[in-house]
Each structure stands twice: as structure tokens, then as C-alpha cells.
C-alpha positions as CSV (number, residue, x, y, z in Angstrom):
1,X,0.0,0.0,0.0
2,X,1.2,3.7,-0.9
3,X,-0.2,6.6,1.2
4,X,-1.0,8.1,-2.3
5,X,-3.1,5.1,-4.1
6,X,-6.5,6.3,-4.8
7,X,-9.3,4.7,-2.8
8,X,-13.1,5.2,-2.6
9,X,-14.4,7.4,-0.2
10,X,-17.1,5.7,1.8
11,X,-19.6,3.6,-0.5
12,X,-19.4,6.9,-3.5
13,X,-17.9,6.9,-6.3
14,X,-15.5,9.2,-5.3
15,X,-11.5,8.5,-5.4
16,X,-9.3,10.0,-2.6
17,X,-5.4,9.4,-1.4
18,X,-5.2,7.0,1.8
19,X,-3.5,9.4,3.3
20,X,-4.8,13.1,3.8
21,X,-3.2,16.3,5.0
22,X,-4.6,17.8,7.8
23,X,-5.6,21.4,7.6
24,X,-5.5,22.4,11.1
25,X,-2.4,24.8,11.3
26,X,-4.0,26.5,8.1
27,X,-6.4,28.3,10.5
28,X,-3.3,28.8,12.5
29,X,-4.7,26.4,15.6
30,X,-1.5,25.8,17.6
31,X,0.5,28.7,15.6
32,X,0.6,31.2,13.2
33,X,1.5,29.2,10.0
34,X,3.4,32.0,7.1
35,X,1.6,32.4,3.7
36,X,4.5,30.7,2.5
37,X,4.7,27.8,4.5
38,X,1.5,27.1,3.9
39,X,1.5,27.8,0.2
40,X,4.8,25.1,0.6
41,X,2.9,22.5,2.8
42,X,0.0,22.1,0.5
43,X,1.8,22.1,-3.0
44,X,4.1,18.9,-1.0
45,X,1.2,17.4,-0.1
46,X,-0.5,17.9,-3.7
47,X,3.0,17.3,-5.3
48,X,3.2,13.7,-3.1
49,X,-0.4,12.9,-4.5
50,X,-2.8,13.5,-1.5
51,X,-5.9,13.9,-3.0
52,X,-7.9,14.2,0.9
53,X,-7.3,17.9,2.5
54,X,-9.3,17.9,5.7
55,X,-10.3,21.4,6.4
56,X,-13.1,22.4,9.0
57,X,-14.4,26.0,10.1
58,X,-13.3,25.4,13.4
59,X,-9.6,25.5,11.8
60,X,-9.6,29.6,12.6
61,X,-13.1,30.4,12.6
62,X,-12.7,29.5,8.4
63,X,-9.0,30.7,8.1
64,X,-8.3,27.2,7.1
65,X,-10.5,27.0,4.4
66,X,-10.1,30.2,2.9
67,X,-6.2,29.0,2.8
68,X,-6.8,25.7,1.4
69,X,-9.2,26.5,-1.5
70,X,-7.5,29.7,-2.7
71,X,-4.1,27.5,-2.6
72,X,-6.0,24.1,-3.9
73,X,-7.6,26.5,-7.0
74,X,-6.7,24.5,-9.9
75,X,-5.5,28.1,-11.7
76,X,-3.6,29.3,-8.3
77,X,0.1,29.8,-8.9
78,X,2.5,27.4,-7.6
79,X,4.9,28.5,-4.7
């Protein structure tokens, strides 16, 4: 098994990595995460084929979102 080969998500038809990044320090939980480091962290994870991104409003109050789909946009610039 590699952390990157595709699996269905529950019983749909969708196809995600085993292995998903976890948004969390996004929304700066623990820390304040840099525009760059996080632009960095999620073109690694992207780069390394995770396909799951776990990102949740409580991530700082929807920081982590915001983050995650401007930097996920399939037209955003690369780091």
C-alpha cells in the first residue's frame, strides 16, 4: 500500500489518497502558519499525491478553508 493510491471514499464513487493532510495549522490552531509555509505544505502534499485535505471551520473560525481553496484552485500559482 502507498499513502497516495487512490481509494473510494465511503460507498461513493469518489477517489481519494489513503493518506490526507490535515488542515489544522492552516487556521493557525496551535501557531501562526506564514503564507509561504503554507502555500509550501500544501503544493508537498498535492506534489506527493494527497488527494484528501481535511479542512473544517473550526480551523480559525474558516481561516483554514479560505487557505486551502484559494491554494488548492486549480489556476492558483504554484509557490
Amino acid at each position: 500500500m502507498r499513502a497516495a493510491d487512490p481509494r473510494a471514499l465511503g460507498r461513493s464513487a469518489l477517489k481519494v489518497s489513503q493518506l490526507g493532510f490535515g488542515g489544522a495549522p492552516l487556521g493557525n490552531l496551535f501557531a501562526e502558519l506564514s503564507e509561504a509555509d503554507a502555500a509550501a505544505a500544501v503544493a508537498g502534499a498535492s506534489t506527493s499525491g494527497i488527494r484528501l485535505f481535511d479542512t473544517a471551520r473550526l480551523y480559525g473560525h474558516g481561516l483554514c478553508e479560505l487557505k486551502a481553496a484559494g491554494l488548492l484552485r486549480t489556476d492558483a500559482p504554484t509557490p
